[in-house]
C-alpha positions as CSV (number, residue, x, y, z in Angstrom):
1,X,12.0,2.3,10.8
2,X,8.7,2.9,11.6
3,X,6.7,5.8,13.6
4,X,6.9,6.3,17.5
5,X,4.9,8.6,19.6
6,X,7.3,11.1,18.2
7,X,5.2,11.3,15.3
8,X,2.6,13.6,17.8
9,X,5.0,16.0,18.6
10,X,5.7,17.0,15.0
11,X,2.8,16.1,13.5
12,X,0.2,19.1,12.1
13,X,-2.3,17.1,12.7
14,X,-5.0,16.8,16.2
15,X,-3.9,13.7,18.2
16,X,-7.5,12.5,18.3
17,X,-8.2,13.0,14.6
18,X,-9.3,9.6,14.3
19,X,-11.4,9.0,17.9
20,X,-13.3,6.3,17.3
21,X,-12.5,5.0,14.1
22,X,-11.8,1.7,12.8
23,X,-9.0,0.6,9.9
24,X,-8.4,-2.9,8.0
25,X,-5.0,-2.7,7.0
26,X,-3.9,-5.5,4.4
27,X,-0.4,-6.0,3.7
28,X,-0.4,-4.2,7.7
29,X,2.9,-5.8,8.7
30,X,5.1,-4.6,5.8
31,X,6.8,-1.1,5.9
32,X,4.8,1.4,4.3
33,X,1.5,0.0,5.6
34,X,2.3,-0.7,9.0
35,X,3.9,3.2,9.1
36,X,0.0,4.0,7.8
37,X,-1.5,1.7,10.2
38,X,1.1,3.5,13.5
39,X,0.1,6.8,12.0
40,X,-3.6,6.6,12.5
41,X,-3.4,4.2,15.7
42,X,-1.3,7.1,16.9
43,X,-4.3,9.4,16.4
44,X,-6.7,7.8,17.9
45,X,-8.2,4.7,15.4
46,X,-8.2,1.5,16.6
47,X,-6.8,-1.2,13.6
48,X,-6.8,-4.5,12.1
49,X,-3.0,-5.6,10.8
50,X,-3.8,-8.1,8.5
51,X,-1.5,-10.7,7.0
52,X,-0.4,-14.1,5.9
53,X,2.5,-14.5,7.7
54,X,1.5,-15.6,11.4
55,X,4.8,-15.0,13.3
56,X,4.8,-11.3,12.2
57,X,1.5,-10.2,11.8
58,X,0.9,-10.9,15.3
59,X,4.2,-9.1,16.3
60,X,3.6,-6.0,14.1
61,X,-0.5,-6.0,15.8
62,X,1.4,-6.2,19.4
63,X,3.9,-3.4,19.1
64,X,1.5,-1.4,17.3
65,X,-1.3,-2.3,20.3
66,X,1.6,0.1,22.4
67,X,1.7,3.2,21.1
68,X,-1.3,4.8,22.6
69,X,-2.9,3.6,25.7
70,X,-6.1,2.4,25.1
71,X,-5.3,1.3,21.5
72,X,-7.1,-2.0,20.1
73,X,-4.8,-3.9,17.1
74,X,-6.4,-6.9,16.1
75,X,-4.1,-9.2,14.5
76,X,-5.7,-11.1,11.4
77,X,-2.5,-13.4,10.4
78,X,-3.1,-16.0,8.0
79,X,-4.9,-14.1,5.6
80,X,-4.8,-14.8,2.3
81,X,-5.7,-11.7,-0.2
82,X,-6.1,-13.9,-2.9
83,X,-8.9,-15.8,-1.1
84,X,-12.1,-13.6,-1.0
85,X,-13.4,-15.8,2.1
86,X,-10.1,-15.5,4.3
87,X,-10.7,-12.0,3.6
88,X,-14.8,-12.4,5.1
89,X,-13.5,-14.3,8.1
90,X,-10.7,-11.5,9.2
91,X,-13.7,-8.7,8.2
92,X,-15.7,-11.0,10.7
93,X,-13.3,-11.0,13.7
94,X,-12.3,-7.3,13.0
95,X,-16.4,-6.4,13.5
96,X,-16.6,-8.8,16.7
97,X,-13.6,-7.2,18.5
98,X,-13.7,-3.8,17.1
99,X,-17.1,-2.7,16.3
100,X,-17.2,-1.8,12.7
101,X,-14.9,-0.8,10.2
102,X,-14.5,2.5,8.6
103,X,-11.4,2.9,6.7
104,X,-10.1,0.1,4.3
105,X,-6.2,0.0,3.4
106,X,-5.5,-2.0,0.8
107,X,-1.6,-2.5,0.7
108,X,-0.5,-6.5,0.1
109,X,1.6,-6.5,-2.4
110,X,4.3,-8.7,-4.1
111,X,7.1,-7.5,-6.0
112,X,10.6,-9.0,-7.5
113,X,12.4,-8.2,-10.6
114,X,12.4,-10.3,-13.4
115,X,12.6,-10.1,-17.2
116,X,10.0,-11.1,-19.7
117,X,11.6,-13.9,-21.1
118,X,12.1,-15.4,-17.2
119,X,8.9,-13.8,-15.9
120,X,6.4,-17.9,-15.8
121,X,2.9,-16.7,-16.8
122,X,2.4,-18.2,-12.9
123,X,4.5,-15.3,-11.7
124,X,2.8,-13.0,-13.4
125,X,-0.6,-14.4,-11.8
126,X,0.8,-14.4,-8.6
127,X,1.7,-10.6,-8.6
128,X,-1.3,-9.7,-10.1
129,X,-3.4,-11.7,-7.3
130,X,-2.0,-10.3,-4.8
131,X,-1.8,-6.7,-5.4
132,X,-4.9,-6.6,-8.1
133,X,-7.3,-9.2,-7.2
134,X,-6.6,-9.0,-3.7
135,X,-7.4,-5.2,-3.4
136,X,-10.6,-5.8,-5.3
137,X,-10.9,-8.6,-2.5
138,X,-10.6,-6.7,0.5
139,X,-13.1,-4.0,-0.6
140,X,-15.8,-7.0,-1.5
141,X,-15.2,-8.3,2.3
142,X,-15.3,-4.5,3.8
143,X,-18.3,-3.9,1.5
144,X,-20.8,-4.2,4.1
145,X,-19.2,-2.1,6.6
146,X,-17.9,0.7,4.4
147,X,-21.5,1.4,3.1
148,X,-22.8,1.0,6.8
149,X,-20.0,3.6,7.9
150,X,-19.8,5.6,4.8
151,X,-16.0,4.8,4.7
152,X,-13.2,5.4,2.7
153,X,-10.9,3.3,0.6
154,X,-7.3,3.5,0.0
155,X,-5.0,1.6,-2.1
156,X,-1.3,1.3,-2.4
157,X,-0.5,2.1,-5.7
158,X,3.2,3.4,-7.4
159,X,4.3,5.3,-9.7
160,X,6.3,2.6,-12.2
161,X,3.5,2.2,-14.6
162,X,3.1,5.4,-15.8
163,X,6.0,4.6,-17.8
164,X,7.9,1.7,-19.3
165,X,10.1,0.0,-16.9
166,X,12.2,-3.4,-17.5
167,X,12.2,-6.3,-15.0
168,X,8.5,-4.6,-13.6
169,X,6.1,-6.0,-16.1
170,X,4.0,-7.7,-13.6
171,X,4.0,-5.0,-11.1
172,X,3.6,-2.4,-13.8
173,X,0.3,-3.8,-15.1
174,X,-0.8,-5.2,-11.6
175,X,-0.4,-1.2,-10.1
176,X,-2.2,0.1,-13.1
177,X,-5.4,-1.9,-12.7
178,X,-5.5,-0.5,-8.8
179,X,-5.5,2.6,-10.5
180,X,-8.6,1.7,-12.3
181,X,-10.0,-0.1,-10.0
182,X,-10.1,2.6,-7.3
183,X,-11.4,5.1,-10.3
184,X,-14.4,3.3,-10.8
185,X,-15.2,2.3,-7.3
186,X,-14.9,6.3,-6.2
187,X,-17.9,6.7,-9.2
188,X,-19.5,3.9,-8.6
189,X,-19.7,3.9,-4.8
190,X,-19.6,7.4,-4.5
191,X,-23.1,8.1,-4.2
192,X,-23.5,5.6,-1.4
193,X,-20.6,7.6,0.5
194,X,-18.2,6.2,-0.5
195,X,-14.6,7.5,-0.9
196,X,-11.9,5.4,-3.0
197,X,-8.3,7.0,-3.7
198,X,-4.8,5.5,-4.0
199,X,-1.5,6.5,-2.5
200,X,1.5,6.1,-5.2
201,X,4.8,5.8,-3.0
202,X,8.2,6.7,-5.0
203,X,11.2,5.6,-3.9
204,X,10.7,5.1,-0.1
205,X,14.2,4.5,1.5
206,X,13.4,2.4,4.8
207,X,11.9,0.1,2.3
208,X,12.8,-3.8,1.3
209,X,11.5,-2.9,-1.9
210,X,13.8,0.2,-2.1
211,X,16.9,-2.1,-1.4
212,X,16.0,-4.9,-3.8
213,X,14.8,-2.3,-6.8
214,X,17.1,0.5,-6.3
215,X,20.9,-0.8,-5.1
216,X,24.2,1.0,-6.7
217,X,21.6,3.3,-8.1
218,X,20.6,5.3,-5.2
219,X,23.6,8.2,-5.3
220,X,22.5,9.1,-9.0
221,X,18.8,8.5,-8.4
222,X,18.9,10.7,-5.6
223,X,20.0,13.4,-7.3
224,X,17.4,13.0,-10.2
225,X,14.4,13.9,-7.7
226,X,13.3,17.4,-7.6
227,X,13.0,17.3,-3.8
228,X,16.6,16.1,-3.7
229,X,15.8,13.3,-1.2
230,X,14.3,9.8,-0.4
231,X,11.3,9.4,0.9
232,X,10.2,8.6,3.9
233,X,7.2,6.2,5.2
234,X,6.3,9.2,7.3
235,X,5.6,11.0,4.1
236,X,3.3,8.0,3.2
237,X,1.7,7.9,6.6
238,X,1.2,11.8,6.2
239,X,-0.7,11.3,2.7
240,X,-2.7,8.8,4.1
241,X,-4.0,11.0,7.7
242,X,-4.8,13.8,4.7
243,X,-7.0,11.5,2.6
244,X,-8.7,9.7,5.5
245,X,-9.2,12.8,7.4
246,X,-12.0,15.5,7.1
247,X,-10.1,17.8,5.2
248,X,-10.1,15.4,2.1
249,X,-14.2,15.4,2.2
250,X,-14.7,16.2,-1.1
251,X,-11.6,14.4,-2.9
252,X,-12.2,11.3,-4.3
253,X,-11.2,8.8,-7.2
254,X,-7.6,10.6,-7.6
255,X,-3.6,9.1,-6.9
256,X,-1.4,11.3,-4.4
257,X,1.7,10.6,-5.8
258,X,4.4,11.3,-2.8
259,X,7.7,10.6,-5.1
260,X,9.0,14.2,-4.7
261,X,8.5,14.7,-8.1
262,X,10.3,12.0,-9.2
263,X,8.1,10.3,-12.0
264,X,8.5,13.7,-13.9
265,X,12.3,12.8,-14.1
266,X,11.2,9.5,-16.5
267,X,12.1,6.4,-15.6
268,X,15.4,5.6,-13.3
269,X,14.7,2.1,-12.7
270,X,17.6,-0.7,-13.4
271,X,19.2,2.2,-15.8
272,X,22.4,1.0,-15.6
273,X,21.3,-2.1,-17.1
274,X,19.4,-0.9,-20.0
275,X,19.8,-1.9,-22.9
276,X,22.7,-4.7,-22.6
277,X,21.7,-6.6,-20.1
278,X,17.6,-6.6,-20.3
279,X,18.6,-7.5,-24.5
280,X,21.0,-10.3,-23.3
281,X,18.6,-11.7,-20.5
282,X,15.4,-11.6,-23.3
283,X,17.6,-13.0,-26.0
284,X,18.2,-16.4,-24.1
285,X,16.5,-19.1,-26.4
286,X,14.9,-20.7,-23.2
287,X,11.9,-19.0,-22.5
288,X,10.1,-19.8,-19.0
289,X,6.5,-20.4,-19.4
């Protein structure tokens, strides 16, 4: 479930915090980045929801077009993160309809669980395109306006690869070069204005992810989080209004992890299958290339 205009009444934050501003939101239809996109539509930005999928991309841009009057969503469906000039084009129609861009999401994102010995060097790629490539994509297309606006930069990140996790090999190595690659863009761009950090979700419950990756886990894993709850994607969204906003100014090239301190607790991921069933599954003598 996403945000409503609820999200004002509760909110610490001024409901014009983001006047005038402009966000690109990749991977804007999904969950945790549409929540983002709602949050600062809510306060004021206007937003570009961009996608590949046509039916909902235009669908999430409509609703989210609702939630304040006067809001502008764009929709940029058939966007392809992996393919730097679909990327240009929906920079292009964002800048002819909106005016400029300031703040760049970067959030598309493939995930599925696989072990090694099934995980085809093509599924790797894939993940990696997506969520690795196609972040360093959508920065190249929003170059041009983010040093024209002095923007900022935020990635969707996670927490998975700062430790070993089966059946997330892909995602694991994909997430950790974000983590780089945000690093060196908040030295290297700094000094042109630049701000680059990443958001690292935990376990978010309203999530597809969270139902596919968690399961018969969740009453345990629960548990094993010092907050002693789930997230929320209003957590997320909350994360994200702080490191957009003026009172991140001066923070830059760093990961807020909202997981309620759940990395600390080591890894929780397909436990009840380790180690029989990730040794059976990488002991099968076909190996997918």
């Amino acid at each position: 479930m996403g945000l409503d205009r609820s999200y004002l009444e509760t909110s610490v934050w001024k409901p014009d915090l983001f006047k005038g501003k402009v966000v690109f939101v990749t991977g804007g239809a999904g969950t945790i980045c549409r929540a983002q996109a709602e949050a600062l539509i809510l306060l004021g930005a206007n937003a570009a929801i961009v996608g590949r999928n046509q039916a909902n991309t235009d669908k999430a841009a409509a609703e989210m077009a609702q939630l304040r009057p006067g809001a502008k969503v764009v929709s940029c469906a058939g966007t392809d993160v992996r393919q730097l000039q679909s990327l240009v084009k929906a920079v292009e129609k964002t800048v002819r309809e909106l005016g400029k861009i300031d703040f760049v999401i970067a959030g598309a994102a493939g995930n599925f669980l696989c072990d090694f010995n099934h995980l085809s060097s093509n599924a790797f790629a894939t993940v990696v395109g997506i969520d690795l490539l196609g972040s360093y994509n959508t920065v190249k297309a929003c170059f041009d306006q983010l040093r024209k606006n002095k923007g900022s930069i935020l990635f969707v990140s996670a927490t998975l690869h700062y430790y070993g996790i089966p059946f997330q090999a892909h995602v694991g190595a994909a997430k950790a070069g974000v983590d780089a690659l945000s690093n060196a863009l908040a030295v290297e761009l700094g000094p042109l204005g630049i701000k680059s950090n990443c958001v690292a979700p935990g376990p978010i419950a309203e999530t597809e992810g969270f139902k596919r990756l968690v399961r018969e886990e969740a009453n345990g894993y629960e548990k094993s989080i010092p907050i002693q709850r789930f997230g929320t994607v209003k957590d997320i969204a909350d994360a994200t209004v702080y490191l957009f906003s003026p009172a991140a100014d001066y923070v830059t090239g760093t990961v807020q992890v909202v997981d309620g301190g759940s990395w600390h607790m080591g890894s929780r991921g397909s436990h009840h299958l380790y180690p029989h069933e990730v040794a059976r599954l990488n002991s099968e003598s076909l190996t997918k290339l």
